[in-house]
Backbone as numpy.savetxt, mean C-alpha at the origin, in Angstrom:
# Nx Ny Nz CAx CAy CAz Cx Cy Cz
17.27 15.72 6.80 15.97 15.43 7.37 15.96 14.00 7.90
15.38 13.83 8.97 14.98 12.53 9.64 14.16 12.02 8.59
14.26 10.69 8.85 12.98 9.91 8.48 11.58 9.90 9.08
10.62 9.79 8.31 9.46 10.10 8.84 8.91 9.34 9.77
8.33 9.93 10.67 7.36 8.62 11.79 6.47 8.17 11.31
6.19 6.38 11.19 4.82 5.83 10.52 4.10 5.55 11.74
3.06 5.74 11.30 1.77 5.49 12.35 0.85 5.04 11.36
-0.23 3.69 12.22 -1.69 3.36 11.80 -2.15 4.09 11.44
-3.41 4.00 10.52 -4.11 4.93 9.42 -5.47 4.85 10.79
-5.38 5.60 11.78 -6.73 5.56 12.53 -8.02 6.68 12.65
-8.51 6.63 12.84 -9.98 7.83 13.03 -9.19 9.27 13.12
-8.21 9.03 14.02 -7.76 10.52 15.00 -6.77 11.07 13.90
-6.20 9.93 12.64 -5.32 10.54 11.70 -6.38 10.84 10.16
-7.29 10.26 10.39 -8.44 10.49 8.95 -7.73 12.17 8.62
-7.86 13.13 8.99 -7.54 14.21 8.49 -6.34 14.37 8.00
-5.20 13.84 8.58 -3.92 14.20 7.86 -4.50 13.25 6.35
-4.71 12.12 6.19 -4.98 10.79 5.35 -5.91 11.70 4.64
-6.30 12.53 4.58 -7.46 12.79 3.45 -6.57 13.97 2.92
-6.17 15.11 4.13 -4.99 16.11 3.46 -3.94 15.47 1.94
-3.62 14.35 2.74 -2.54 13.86 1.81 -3.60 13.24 -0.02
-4.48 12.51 0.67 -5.14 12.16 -0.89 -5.95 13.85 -1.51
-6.68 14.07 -0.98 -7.13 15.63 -1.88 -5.80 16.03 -2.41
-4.48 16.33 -1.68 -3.44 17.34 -2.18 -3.17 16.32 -3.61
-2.95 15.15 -3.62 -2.85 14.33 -5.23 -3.17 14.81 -6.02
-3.93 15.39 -6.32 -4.92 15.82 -7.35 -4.62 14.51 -8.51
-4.71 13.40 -8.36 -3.97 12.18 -9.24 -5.37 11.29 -9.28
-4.49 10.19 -9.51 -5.92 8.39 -9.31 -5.85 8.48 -7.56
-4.68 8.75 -6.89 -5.12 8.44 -5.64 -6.40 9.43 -4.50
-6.59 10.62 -5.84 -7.75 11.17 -4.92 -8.83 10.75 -5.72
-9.09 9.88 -7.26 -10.05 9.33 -7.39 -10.25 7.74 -6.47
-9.16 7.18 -6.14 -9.38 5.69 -5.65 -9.47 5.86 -4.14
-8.65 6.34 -3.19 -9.42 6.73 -2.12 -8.20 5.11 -1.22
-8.14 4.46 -1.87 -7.09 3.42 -1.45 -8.37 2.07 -1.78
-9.56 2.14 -2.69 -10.67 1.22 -2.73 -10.14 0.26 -3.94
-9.37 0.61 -4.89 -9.46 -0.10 -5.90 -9.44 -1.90 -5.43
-8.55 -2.53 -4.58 -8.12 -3.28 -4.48 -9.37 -3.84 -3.46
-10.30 -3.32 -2.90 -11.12 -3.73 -2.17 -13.00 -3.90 -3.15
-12.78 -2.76 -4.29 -13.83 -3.14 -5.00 -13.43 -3.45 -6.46
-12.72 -3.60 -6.80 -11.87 -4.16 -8.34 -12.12 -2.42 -9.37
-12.25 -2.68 -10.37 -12.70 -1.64 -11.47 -13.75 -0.57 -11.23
-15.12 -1.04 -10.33 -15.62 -0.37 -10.16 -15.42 0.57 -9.51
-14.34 1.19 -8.63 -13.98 2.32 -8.13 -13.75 3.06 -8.93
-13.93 2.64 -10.31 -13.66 4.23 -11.11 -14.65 4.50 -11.76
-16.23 3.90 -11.72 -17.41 4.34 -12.40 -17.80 5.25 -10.65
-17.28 5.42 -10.07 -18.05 5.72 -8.53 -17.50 7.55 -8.50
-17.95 8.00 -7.69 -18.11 9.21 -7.57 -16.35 9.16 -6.39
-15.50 10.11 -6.79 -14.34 9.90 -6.11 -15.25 10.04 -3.85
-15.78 11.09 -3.94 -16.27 11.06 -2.60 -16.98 10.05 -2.09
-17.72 8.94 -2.44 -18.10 7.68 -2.40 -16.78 6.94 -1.99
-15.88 6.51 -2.92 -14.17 5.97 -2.33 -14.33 6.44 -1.39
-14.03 7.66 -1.18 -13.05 8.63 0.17 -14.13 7.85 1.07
-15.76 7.86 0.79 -16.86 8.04 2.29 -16.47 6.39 2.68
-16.50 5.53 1.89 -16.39 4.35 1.61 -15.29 3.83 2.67
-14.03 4.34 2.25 -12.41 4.17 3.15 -12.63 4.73 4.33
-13.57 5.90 4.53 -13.19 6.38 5.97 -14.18 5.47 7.07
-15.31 4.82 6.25 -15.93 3.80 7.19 -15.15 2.68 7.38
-14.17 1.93 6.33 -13.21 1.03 6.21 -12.26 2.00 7.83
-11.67 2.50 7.90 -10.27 3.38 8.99 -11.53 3.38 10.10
-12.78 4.36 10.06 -13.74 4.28 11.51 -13.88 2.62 11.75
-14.33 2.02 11.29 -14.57 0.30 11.81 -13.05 -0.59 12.34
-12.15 0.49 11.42 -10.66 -0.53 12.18 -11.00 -2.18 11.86
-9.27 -2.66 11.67 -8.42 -2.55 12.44 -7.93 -1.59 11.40
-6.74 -0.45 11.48 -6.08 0.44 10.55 -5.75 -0.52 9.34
-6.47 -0.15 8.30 -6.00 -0.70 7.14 -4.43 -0.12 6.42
-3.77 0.37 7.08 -2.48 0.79 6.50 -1.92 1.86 7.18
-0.52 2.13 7.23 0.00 3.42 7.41 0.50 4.42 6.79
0.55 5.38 7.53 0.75 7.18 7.46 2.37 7.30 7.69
3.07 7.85 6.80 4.28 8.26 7.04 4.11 10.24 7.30
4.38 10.74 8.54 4.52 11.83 9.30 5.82 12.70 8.78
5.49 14.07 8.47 6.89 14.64 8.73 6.99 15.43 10.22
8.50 16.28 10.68 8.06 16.55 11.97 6.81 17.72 12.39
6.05 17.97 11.44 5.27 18.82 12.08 3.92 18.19 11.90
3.78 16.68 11.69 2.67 15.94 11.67 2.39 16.09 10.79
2.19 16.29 9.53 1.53 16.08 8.14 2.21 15.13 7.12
0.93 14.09 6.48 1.04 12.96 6.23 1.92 13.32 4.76
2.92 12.60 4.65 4.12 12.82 3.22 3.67 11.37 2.48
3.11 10.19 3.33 3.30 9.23 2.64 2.47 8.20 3.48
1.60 7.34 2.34 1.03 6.21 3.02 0.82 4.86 2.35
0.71 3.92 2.66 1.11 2.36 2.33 -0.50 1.11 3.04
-1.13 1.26 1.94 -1.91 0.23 2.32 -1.34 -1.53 2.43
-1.56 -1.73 3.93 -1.02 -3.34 4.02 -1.85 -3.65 5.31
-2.51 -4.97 4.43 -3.74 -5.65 5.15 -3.81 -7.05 5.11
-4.26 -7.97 5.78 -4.29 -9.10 5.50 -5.01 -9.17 4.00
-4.48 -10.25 3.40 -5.30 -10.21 1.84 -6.70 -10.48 1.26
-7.12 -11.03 2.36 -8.50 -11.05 2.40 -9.12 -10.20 2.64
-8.73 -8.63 2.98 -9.26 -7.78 3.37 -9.79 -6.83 1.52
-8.62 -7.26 0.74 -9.03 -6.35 -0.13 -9.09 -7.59 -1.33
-10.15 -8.09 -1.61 -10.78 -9.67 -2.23 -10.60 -9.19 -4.18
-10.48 -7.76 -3.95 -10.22 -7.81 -5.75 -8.91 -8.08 -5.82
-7.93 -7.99 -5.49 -6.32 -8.47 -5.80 -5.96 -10.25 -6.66
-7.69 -10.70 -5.83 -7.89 -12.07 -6.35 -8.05 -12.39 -8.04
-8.59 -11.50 -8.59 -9.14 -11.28 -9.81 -8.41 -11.33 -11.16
-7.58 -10.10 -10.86 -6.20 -10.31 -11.73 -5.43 -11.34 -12.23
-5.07 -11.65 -13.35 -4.37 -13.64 -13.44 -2.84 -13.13 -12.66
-2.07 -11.49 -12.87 -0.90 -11.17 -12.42 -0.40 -11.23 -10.96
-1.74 -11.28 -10.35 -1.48 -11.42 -9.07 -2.03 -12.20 -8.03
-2.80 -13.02 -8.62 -3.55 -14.22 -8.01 -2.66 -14.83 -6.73
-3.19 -15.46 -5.77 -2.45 -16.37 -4.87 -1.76 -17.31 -5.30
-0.58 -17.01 -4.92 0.23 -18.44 -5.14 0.29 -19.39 -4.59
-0.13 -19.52 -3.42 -0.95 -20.73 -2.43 -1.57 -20.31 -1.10
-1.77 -20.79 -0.06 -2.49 -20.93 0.41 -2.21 -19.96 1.48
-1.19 -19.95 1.69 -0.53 -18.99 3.09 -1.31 -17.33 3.00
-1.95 -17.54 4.48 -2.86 -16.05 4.84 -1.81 -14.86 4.67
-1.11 -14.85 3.60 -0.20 -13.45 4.12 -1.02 -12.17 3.56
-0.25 -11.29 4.62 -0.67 -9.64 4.45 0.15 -9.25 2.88
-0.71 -8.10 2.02 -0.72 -7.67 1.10 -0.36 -6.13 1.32
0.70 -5.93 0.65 0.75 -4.32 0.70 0.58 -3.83 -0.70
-0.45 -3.10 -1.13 -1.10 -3.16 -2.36 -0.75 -1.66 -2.51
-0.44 -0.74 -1.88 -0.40 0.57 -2.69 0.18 1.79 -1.78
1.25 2.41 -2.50 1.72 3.71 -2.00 1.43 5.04 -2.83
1.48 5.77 -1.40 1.29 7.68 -2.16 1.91 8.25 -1.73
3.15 8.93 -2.09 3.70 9.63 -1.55 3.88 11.30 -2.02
3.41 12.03 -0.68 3.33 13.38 -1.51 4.56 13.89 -2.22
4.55 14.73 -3.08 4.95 15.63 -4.00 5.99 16.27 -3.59
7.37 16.25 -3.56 8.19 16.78 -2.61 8.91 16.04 -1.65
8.38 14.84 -1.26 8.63 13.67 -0.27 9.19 12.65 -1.21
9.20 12.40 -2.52 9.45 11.09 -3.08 11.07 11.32 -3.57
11.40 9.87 -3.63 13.27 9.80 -3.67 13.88 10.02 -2.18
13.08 10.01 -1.35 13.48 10.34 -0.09 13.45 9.17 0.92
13.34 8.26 0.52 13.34 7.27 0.96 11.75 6.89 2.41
10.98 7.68 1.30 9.38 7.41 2.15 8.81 6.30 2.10
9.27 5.70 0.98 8.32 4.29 0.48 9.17 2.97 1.22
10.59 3.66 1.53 11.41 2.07 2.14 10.76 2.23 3.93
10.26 3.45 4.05 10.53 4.12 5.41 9.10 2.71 5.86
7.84 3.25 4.93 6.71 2.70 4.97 7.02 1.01 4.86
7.55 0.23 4.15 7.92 -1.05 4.06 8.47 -1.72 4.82
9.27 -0.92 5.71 10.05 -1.33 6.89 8.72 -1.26 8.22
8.72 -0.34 8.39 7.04 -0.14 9.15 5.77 -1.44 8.90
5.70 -1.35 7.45 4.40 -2.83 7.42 5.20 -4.21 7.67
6.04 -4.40 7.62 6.64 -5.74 7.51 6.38 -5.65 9.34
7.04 -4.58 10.10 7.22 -4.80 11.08 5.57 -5.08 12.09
4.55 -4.19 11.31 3.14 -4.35 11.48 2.53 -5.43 11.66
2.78 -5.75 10.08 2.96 -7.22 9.91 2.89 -8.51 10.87
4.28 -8.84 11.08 4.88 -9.45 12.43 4.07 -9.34 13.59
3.93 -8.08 14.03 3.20 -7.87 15.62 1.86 -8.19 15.18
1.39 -8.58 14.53 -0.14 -8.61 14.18 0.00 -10.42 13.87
0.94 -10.89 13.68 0.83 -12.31 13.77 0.73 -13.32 12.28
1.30 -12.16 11.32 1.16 -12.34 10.23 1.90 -13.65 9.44
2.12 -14.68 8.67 3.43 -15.47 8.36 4.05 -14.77 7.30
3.42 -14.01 6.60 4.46 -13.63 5.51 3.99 -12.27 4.79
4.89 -11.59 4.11 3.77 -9.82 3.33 4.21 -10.29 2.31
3.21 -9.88 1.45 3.98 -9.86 0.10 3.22 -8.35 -0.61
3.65 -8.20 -1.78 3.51 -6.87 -2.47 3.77 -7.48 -4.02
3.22 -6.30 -4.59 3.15 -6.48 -6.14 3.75 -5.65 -7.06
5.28 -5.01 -7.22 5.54 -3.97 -7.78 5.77 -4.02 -9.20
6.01 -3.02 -9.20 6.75 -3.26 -10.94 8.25 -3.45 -10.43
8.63 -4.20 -12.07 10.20 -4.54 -12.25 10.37 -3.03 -12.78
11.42 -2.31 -12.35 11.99 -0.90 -13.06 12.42 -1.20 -14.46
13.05 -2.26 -13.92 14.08 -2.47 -15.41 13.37 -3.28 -16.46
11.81 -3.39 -16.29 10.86 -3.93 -18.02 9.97 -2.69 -17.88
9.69 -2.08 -17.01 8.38 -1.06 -16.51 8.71 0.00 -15.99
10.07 0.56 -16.56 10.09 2.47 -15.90 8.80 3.18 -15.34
7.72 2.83 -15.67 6.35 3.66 -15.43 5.98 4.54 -14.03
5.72 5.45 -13.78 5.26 5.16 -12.50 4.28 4.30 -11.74
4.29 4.23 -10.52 3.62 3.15 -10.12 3.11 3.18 -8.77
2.03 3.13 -8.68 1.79 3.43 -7.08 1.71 1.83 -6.72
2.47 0.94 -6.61 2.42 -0.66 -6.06 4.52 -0.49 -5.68
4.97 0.72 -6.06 6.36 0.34 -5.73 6.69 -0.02 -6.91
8.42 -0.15 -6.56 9.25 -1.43 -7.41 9.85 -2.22 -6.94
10.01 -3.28 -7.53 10.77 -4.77 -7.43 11.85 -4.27 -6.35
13.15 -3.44 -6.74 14.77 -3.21 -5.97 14.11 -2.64 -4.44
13.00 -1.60 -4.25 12.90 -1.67 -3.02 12.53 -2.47 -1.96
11.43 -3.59 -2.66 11.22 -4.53 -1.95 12.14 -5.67 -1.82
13.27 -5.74 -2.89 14.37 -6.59 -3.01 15.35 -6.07 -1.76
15.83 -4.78 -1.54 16.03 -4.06 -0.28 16.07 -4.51 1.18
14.29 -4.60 0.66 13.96 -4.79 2.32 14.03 -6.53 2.71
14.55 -7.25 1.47 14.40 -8.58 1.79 13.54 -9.24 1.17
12.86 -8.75 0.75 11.57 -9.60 -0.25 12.49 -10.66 -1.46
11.93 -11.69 -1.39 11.93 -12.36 -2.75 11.11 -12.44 -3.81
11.11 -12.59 -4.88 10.66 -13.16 -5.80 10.16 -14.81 -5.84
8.63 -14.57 -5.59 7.66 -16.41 -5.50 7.01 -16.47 -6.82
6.82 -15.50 -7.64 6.21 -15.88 -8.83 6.16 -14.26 -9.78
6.54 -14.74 -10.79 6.15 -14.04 -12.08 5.26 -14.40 -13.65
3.86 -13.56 -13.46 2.98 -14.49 -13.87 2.90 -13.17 -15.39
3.67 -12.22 -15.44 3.66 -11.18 -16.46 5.47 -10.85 -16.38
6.19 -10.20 -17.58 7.43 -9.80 -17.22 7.39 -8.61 -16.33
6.34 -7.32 -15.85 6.92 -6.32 -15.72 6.35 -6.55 -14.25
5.36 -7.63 -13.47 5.56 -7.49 -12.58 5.39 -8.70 -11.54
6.42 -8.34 -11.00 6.73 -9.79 -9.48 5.72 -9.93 -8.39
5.55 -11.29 -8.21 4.82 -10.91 -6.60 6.01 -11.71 -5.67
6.27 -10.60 -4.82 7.30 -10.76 -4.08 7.04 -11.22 -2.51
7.64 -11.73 -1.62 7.28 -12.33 -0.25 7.94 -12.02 0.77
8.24 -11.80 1.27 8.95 -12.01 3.03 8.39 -12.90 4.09
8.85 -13.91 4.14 8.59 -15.02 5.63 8.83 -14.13 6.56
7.80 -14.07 7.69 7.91 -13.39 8.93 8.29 -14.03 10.40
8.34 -15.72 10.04 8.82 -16.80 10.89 9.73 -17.86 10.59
């Protein structure tokens, strides 16, 4: 199998993007991709509130993240990455606080459907935001995964080796099990 085509999370893709969160039946069809934009309270909220919530977030644009495609167009996998100010609870956490000042984009969360994972959907998506990233004028992405090797868990933030992969470093570890990692884009 090819690798999947990523595309912006836009109005005209809302349907594949909701296909893919309903089919979860997980946290990602209770969170809707909100956690990181309203902190904790996305889970006292009614999951369709998230979903109504995100699809006014994707209708208002700019695409808050992308859609990984298989070839018959249905979404296998998607990757929220936004400038970091876009989703203001990430601030909150002591694990993932800013490490200084630099506006970089945040890629805060993957889903990849059921059948699609180990397939290399999540490097497919990382390669895609970094490159997003860049054309959007970004200086740097960073992401928050788990380390595999203190935190086997699953994890919808990724792990450490894929973003180590794609080039990411390690700028701070403020817990053992997880890094906030960077890529300079200039």
């Amino acid at each position: 199998m090819a690798g999947p085509r990523v595309e912006p999370l836009t109005e005209a893709l809302w349907p594949a993007f909701e296909d893919l969160m309903a089919d979860s039946g997980g946290p990602a069809a209770r969170c809707w991709c909100m956690a990181w934009r309203l902190g904790p309270a996305y889970r006292r909220r009614d999951p369709a509130a998230n979903r109504d919530d995100f699809h006014a977030v994707v209708s208002g644009g700019p695409p808050p993240g992308l859609l990984a495609l298989d070839e018959d167009g249905r979404a296998v996998g998607w990757c929220q990455v936004t400038p970091r100010a876009a989703v203001p609870a990430l601030d909150r956490p002591w694990r993932v606080r800013p490490v200084d000042d630099v506006p970089v984009w945040a890629i805060t969360c993957f889903y990849i459907r059921k059948g699609h994972r180990r397939r290399g959907v999540t490097s497919a998506l990382v390669e895609a935001a970094v490159a997003w990233a860049r054309e959007a004028g970004a200086p740097a992405v960073e992401a928050y995964p788990l380390d595999g090797a203190v935190s086997p868990s699953s994890t919808s933030t990724g792990y450490a080796s894929t973003f180590r992969r794609a080039g990411f470093r390690e700028v701070a570890r403020r817990s053992p099990e997880r890094p906030i990692m960077r890529l300079p884009l200039h």
